[in-house]
N, C-alpha and C positions, 0 to 999 in steps of 0.2 A: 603266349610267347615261347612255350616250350615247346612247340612245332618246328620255329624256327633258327631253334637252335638244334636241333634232330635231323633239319633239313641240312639244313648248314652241312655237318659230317659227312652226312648221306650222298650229300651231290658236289663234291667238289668242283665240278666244272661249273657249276650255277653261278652267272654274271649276281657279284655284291648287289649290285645298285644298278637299277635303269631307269632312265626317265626320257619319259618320252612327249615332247607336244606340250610341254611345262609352262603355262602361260601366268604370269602373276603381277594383279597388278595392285597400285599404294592409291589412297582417296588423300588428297592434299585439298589446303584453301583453293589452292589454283588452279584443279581439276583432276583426272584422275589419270596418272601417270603409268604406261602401260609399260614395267621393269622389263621382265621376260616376256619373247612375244614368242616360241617356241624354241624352248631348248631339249637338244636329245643329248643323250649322256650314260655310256655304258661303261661300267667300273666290273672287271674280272678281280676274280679273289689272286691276292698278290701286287694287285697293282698300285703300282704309286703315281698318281696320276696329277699334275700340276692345271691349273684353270687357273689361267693366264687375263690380261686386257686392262686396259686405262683403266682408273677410277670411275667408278657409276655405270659400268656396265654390265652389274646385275651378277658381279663372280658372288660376291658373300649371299644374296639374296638364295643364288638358285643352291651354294650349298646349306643354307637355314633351311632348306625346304625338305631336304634328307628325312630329320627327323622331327619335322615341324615344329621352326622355332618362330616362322617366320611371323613377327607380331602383325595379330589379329582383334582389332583394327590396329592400322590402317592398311595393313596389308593384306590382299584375299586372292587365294588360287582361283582360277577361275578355267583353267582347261588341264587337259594331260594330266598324267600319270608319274609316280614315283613310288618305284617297287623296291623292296628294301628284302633278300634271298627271298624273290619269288611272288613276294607277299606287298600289295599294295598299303602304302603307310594314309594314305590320305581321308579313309573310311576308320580308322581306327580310335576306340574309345580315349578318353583320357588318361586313365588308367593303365589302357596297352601302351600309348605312347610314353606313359613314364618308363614303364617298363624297359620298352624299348631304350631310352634313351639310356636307362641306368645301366643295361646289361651286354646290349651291343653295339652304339655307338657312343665312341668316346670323341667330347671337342676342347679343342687346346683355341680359344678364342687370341683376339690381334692383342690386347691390352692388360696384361696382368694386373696393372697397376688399378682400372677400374671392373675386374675379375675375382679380383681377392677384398673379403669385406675387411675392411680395415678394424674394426671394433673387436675383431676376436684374432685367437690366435693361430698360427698353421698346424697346430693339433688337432684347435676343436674344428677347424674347419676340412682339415684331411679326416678326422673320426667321422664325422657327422658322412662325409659322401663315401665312405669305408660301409658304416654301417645301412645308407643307404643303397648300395649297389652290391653288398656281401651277405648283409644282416639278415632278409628274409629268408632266404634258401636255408639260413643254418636257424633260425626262429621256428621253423615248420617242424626240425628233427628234435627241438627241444622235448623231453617229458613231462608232466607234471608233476611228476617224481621229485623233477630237481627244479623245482621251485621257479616261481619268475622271476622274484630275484636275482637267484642264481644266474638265471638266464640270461637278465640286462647286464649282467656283470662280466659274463663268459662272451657275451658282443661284442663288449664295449674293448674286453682286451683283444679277443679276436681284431676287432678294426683295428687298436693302435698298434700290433706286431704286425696288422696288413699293412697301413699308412707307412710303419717306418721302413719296411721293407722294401715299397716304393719307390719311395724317398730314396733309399741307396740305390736301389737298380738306374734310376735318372741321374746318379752323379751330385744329390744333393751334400755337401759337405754336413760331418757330423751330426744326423738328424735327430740322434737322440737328446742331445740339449740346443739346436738349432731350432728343433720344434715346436719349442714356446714360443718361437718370438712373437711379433705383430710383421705383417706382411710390410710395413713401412722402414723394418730393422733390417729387412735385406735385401740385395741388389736385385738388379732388373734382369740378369741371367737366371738369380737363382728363387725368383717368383715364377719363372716360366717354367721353370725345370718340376714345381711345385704344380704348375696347370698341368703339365703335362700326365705326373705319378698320378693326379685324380682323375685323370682322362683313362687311364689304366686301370683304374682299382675294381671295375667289371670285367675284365679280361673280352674287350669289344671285339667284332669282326671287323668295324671299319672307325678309320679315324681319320677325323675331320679338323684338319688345320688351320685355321684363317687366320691368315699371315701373322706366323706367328713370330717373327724374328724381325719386325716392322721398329721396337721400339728398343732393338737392341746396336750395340755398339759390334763392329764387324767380327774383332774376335769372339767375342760372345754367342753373333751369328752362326758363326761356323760351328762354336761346338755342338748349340742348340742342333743344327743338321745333322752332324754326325750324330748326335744320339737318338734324334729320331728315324735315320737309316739304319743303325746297329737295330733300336726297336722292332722295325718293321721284319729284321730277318730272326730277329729269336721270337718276336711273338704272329709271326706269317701274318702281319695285319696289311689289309688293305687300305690305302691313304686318299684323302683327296686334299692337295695341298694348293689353299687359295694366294696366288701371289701376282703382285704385276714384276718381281724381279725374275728375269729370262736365268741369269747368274745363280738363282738359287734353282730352278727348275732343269738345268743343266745339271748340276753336284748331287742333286738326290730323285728327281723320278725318272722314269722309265717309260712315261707316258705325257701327254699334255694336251689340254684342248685348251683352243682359243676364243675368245666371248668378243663380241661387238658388239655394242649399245642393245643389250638383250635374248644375244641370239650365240650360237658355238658357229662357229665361221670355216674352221679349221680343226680337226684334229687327229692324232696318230703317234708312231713311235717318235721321243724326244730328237733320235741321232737323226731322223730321217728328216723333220720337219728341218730343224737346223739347218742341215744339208742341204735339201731342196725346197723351200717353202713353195706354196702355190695360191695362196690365197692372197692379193694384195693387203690385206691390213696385216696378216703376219709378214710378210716381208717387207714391212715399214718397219715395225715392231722391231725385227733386227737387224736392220741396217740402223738404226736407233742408237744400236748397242755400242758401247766403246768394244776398242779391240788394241792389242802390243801393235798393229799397224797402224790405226786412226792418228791422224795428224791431228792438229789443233785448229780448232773451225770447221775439220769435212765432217764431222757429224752430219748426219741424214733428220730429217724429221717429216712425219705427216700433218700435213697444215690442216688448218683447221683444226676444231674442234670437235666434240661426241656431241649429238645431236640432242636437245631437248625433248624428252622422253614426254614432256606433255603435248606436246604438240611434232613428232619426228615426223622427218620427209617424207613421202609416198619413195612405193618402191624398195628398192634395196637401202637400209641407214648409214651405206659408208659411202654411196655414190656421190655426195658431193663432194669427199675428202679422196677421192680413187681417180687413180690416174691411167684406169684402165675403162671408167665410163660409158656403157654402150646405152641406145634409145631403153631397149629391155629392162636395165637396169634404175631407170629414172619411175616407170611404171610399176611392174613386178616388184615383189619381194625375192630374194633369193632363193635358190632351189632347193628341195630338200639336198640335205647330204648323204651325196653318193660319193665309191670309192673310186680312189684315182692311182691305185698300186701301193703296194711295199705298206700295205694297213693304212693309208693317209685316207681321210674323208674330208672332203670340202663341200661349203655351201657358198657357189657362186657364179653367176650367169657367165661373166666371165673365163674362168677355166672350164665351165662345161664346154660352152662354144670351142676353147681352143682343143679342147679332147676330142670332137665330134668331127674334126677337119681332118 
């Protein structure tokens, strides 16, 4: 893994993360449900990039597949690629992908509440991922001079001035006697603000969000974004921020793609898609949106539902809920994604045709 962090310096322009043709599917009693049925996905270093869409359609899966979380069984890659600076993650020992996980991606999972083991406290559980993702590099310069003892002792305080360090850089109040408690003694902003600091305590290239302000109250929302915007510019990290709120994907990325029932449908710069969407499912998506002009009752909505992933329509999977419908689309799957200007990529039979006229 020390390649890839050599590379890392080396090539500043080298895309974080690509994936490409990402097919993944789950074995259930009720057959086997095909999640991602080709997702592409390109993350430049610096990007804060939002991956948007309903529930169940495959935003959390295809980001657990970064650093292969995604549980196996019942879930299994079965096509495409995901390169993590350069480097294919999917052929990688056990071992490398610990590695991996402990030193360059960091994730700030939806739930803190079932995140944090409740039976210890935020010490021993900030030490413990301190010592895990700091502890080796400085374990190797040990001597045996000064003893192992010594050694375990010079870790363990190493982790807890890294942990509380942390902990203040994310705005945890007081940590140095907050840090006892039990994750059950303190609020729901300030268990997230705790995911966060050990998401940190590698010094990652990329960090992986899923939805993380889901279980929080709206002030609280915000601050949790503001501080992981402030983050991303003192520590140049690259984001992938899983969310179905457009509102938070507006206030903090720079970038967004949009997921349908398996697949990225839309993606590009945030102001541009807003501006002009092209893909009909995103422009349901935001007309969706309240707005200081939405009357009471003109909300929009797309009817129907997301399609049963064990059994989905032929064709394109949003053609029974599209009100732009053509015969191609009832047959075909959609097109790969090609650009359509100003950085926007779409995949759909539909605005290809209307480009080609």
């Amino acid at each position: 893994m020390s390649s890839i962090r050599s590379r890392a310096s080396d090539s500043p322009a080298e895309p974080v993360v690509e994936i490409e043709d990402l097919r993944v599917n789950f074995r259930t009693f009720d057959g086997l449900s095909k999640v991602l049925v080709g997702v592409d996905l390109r993350l430049e270093r610096g990007d804060v990039m939002g991956l948007v869409g309903e529930t169940g359609c495959g935003k959390s899966v295809t980001a657990l597949s970064i650093p292969q979380l995604v549980p196996c069984p019942p879930g299994e890659i079965v096509g495409g690629d995901v390169r993590f600076l350069g480097e294919s993650v999917l052929g990688k020992s056990p071992a490398e992908l610990r590695q991996l996980r402990a030193r360059h991606i960091g994730m700030v999972f939806q739930d803190p509440n079932t995140n944090l083991n409740p039976v210890f406290t935020i010490e021993q559980q900030m030490v413990d991922v301190c010592l895990c993702r700091l502890g080796y590099d400085r374990a190797v310069s040990v001597t045996p001079l000064h003893g192992w003892d010594a050694a375990r002792r010079d870790l363990r305080r190493l982790a807890w001035e890294t942990a509380i360090a942390l902990l203040h850089r994310v705005g945890f109040p007081n940590p140095e006697q907050r840090i006892k408690s039990y994750p059950h003694e303190l609020s729901g902003g300030m268990r997230q603000r705790v995911l966060i600091a050990m998401s940190l305590a590698g010094n990652p290239d990329l960090l992986i969000a899923d939805e993380p302000t889901t279980a929080l109250d709206v002030s609280t929302q915000a601050q949790v974004l503001r501080l992981i915007r402030e983050l991303v510019d003192e520590f140049h990290l690259t984001v992938l921020l899983v969310t179905h709120n457009l509102g938070v994907v507006a206030q903090v990325c720079n970038r967004v793609a949009v997921m349908y029932a398996g697949r990225v449908v839309e993606s590009g710069e945030v102001r541009s898609i807003f501006k002009s969407p092209s893909h009909p499912y995103t422009v349901g998506l935001l007309r969706a949106v309240p707005t200081m002009q939405t009357r009471r009752g003109s909300l929009e909505e797309i009817p129907g539902t997301i399609p049963n992933l064990l059994s989905p329509p032929p064709g394109c999977r949003f053609h029974l809920r599209c009100p732009h419908t053509m015969d191609v689309c009832r047959v075909d799957p959609p097109p790969p994604m090609r650009p359509i200007g100003a950085g926007t990529m779409v995949a759909c039979h539909f605005v290809s045709s209307a480009g080609d006229e």
